[in-house]
FIKOLZA-1660 file (N, C-alpha, C; in steps of 0.1 Angstrom, whole numbers, plus 5000, padded with zeros to 4 digits):
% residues 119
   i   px   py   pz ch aa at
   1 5008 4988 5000  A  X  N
   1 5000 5000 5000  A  X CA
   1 5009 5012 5000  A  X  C
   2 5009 5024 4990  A  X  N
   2 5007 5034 4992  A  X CA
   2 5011 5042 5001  A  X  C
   3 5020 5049 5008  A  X  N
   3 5022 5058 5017  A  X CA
   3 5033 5073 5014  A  X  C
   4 5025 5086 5022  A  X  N
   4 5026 5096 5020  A  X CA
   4 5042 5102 5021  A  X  C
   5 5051 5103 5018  A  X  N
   5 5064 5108 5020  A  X CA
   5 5063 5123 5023  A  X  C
   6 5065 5128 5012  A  X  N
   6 5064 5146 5013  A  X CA
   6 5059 5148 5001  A  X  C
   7 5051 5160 5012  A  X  N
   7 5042 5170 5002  A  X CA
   7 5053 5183 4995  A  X  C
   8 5046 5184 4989  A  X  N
   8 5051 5194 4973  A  X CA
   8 5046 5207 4975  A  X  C
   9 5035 5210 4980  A  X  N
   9 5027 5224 4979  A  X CA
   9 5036 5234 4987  A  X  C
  10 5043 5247 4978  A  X  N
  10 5048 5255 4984  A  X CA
  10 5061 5251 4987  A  X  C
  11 5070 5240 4982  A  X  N
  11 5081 5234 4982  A  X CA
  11 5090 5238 4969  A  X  C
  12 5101 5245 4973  A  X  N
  12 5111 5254 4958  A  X CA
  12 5111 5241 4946  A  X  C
  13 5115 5243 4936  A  X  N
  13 5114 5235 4926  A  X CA
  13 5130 5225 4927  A  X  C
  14 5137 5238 4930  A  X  N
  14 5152 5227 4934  A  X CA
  14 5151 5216 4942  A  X  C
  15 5148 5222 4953  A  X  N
  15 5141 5215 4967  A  X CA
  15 5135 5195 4965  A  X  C
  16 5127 5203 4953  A  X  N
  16 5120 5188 4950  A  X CA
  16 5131 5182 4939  A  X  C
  17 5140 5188 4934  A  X  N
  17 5143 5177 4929  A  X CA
  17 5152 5172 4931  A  X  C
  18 5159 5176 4940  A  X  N
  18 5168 5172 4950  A  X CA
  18 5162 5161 4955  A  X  C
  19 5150 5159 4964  A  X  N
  19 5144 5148 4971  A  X CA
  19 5144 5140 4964  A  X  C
  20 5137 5143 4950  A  X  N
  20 5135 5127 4942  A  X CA
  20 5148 5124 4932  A  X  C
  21 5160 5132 4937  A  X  N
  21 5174 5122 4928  A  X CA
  21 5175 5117 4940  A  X  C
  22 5176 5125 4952  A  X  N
  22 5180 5114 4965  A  X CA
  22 5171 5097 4969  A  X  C
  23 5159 5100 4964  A  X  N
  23 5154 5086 4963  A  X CA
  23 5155 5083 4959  A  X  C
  24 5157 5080 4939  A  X  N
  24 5164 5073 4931  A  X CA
  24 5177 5074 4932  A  X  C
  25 5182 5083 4937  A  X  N
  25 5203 5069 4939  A  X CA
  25 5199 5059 4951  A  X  C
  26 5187 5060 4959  A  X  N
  26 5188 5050 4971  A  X CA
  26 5180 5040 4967  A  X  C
  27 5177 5039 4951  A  X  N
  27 5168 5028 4952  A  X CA
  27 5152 5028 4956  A  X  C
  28 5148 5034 4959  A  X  N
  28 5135 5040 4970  A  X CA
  28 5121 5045 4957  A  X  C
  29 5114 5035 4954  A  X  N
  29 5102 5032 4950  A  X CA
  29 5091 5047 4950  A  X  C
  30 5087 5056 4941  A  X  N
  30 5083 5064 4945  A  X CA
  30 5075 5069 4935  A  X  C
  31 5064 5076 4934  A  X  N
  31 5053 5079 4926  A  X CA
  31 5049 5096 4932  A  X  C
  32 5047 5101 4920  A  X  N
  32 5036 5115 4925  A  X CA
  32 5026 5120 4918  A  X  C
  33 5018 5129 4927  A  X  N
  33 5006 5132 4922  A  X CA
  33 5011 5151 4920  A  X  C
  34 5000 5156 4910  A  X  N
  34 5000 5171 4914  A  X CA
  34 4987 5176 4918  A  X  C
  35 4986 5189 4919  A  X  N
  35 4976 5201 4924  A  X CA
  35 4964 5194 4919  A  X  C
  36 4967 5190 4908  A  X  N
  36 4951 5189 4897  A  X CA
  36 4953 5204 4892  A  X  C
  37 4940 5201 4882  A  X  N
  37 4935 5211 4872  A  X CA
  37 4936 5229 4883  A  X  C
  38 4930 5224 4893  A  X  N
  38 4926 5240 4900  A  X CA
  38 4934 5240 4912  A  X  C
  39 4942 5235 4921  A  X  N
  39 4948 5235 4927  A  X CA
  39 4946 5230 4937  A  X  C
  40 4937 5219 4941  A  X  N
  40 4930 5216 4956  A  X CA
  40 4935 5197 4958  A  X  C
  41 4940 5196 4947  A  X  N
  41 4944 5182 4955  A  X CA
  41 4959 5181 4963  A  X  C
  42 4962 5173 4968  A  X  N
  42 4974 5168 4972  A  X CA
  42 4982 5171 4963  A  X  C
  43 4990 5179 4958  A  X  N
  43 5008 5173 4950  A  X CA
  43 5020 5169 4962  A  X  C
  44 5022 5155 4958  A  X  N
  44 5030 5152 4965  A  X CA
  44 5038 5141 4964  A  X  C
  45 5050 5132 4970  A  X  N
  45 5055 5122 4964  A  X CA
  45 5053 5108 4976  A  X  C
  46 5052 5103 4969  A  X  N
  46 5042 5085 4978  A  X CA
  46 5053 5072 4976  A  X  C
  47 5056 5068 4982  A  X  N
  47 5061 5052 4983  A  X CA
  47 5052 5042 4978  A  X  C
  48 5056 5036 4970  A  X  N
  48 5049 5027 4963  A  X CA
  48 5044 5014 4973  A  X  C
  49 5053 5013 4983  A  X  N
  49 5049 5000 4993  A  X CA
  49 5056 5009 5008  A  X  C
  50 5046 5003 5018  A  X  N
  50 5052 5005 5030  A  X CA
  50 5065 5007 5034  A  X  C
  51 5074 4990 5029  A  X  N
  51 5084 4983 5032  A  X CA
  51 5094 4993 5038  A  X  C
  52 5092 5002 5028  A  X  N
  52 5105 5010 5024  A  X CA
  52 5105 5029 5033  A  X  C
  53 5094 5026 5038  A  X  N
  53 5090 5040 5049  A  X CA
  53 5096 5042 5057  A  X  C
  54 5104 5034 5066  A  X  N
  54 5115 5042 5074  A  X CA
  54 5129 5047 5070  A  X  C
  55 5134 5038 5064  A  X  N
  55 5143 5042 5055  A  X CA
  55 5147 5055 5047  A  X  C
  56 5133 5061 5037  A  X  N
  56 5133 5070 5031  A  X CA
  56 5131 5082 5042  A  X  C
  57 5122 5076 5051  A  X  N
  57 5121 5087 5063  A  X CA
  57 5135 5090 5065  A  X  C
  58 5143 5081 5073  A  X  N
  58 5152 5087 5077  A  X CA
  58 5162 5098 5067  A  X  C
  59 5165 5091 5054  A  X  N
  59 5172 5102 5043  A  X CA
  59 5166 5114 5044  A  X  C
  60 5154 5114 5041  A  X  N
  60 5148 5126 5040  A  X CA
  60 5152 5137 5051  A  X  C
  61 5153 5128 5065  A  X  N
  61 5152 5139 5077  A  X CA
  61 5166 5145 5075  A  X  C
  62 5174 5133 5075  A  X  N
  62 5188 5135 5067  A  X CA
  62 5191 5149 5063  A  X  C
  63 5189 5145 5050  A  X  N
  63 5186 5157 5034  A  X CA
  63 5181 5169 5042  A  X  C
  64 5167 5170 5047  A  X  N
  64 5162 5184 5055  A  X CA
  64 5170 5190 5063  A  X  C
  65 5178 5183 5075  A  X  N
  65 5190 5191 5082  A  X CA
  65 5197 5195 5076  A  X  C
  66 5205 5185 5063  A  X  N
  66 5215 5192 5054  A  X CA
  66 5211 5208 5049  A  X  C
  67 5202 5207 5045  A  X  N
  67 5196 5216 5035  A  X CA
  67 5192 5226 5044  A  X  C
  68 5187 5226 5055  A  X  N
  68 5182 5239 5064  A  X CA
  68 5197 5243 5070  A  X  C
  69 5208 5238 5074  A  X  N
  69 5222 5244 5075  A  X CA
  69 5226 5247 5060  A  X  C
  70 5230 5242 5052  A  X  N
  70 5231 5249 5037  A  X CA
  70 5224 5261 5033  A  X  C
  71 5212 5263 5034  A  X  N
  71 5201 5274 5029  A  X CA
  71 5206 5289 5041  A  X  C
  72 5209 5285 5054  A  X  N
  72 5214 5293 5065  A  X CA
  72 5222 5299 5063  A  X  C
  73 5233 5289 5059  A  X  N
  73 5249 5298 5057  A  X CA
  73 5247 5305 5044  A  X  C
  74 5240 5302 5039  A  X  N
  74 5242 5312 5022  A  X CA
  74 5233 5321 5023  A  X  C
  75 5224 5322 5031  A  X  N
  75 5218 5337 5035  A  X CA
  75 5224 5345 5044  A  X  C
  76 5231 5337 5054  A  X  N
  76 5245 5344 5063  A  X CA
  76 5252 5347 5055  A  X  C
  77 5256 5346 5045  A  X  N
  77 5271 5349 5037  A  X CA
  77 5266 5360 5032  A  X  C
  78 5256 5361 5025  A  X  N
  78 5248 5370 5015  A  X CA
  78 5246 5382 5021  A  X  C
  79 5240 5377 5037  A  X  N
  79 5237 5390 5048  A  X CA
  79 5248 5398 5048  A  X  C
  80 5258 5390 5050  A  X  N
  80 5271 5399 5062  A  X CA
  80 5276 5404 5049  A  X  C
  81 5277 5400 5034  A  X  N
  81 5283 5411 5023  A  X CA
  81 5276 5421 5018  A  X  C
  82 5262 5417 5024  A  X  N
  82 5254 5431 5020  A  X CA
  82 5244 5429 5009  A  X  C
  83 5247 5414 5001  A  X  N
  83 5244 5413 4990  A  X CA
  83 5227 5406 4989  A  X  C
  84 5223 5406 5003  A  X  N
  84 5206 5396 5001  A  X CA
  84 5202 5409 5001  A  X  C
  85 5183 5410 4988  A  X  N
  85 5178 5416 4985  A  X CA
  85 5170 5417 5000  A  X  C
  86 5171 5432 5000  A  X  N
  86 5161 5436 5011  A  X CA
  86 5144 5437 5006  A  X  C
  87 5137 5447 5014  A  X  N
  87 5124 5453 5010  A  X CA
  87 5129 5461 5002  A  X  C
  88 5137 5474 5006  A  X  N
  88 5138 5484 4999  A  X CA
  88 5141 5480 4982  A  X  C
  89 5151 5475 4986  A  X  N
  89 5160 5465 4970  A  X CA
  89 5148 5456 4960  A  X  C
  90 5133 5452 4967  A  X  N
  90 5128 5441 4958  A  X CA
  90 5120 5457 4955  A  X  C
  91 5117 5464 4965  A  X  N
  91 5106 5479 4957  A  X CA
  91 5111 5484 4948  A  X  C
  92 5125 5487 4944  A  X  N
  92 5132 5497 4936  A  X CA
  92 5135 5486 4921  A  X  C
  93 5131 5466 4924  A  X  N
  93 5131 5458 4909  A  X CA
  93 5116 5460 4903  A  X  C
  94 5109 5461 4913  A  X  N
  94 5095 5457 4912  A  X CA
  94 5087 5469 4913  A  X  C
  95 5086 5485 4913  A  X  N
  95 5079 5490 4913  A  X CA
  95 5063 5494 4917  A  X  C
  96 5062 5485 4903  A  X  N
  96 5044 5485 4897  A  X CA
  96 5037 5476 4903  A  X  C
  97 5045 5464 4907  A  X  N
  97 5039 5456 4916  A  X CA
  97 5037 5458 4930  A  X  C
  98 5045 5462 4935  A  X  N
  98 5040 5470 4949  A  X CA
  98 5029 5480 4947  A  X  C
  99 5030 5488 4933  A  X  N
  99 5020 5497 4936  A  X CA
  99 5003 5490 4935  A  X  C
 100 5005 5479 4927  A  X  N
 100 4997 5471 4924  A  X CA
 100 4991 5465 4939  A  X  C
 101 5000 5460 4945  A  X  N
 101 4999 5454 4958  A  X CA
 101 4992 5459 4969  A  X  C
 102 4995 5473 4972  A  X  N
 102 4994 5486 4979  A  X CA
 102 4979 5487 4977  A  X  C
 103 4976 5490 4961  A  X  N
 103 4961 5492 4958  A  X CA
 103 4948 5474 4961  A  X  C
 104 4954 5469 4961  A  X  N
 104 4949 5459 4965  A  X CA
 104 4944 5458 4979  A  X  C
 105 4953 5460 4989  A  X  N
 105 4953 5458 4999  A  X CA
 105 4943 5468 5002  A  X  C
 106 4950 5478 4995  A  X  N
 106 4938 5492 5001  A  X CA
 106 4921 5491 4999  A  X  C
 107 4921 5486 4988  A  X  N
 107 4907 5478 4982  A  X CA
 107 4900 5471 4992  A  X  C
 108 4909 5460 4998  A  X  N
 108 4901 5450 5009  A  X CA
 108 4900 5455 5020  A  X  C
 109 4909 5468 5026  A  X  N
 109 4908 5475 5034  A  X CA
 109 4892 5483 5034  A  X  C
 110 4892 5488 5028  A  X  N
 110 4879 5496 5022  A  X CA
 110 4868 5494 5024  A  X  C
 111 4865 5478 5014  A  X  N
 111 4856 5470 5014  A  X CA
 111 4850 5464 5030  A  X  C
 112 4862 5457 5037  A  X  N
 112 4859 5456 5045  A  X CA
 112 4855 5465 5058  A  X  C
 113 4861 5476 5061  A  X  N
 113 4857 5486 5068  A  X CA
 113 4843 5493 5066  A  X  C
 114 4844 5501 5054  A  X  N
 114 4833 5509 5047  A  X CA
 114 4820 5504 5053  A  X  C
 115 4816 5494 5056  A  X  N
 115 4800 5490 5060  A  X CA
 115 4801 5493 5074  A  X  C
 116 4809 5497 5084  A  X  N
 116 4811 5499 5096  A  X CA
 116 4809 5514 5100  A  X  C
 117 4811 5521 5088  A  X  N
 117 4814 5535 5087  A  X CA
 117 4798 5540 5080  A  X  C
 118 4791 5534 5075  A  X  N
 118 4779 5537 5070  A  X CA
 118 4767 5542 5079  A  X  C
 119 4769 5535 5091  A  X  N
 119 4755 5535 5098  A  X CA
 119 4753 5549 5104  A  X  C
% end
């Protein structure tokens, strides 16, 4: 039977494919689904048989330590040269989309206040 390894949703694209070369060099049986058409199912990657669920468990937890100290130090490195994009630095790539953003928020702001302010 079928069992759940890791979910996909909101997982970097590297991220995942990292997981699944590390299950194929180990041998490790594995199947996935996606989102579906609209986005509400499960995407995620499954073990084809039980047998093999602790095992991949343990890599995986493995792989996830590696990878949350790797991901750390290269934002530390990036920090202390100065070189990770801040707020100010993604407003000054992206302009229109903050302004975009801004008026949105301001919209739901509105929306949802404005009937409070009516009576």
């Amino acid at each position: 039977m079928s069992k759940l390894l890791f979910r996909l949703r909101n997982v970097p694209d590297d991220e995942a494919e990292e997981v699944r070369q590390l299950l194929e060099e180990h041998g490790i049986e594995t199947y996935e689904t996606d989102a579906g058409n609209w986005g509400i199912s499960l995407p995620a990657i499954w073990l084809e048989s039980d047998d093999q669920y602790e095992r991949a468990k343990s890599l995986l937890d493995e792989y996830q330590l590696a990878r949350a100290i790797r991901v750390r130090a290269e934002y530390e490195h990036l920090r202390s040269q100065g070189e990770h994009p801040s707020l100010l630095d993604r407003l000054r790539e992206q302009p229109l989309q903050f302004v975009v953003y801004c008026a949105a928020i301001g919209v739901i702001l509105y929306l949802s206040i404005s009937s409070f302010f009516s009576f």
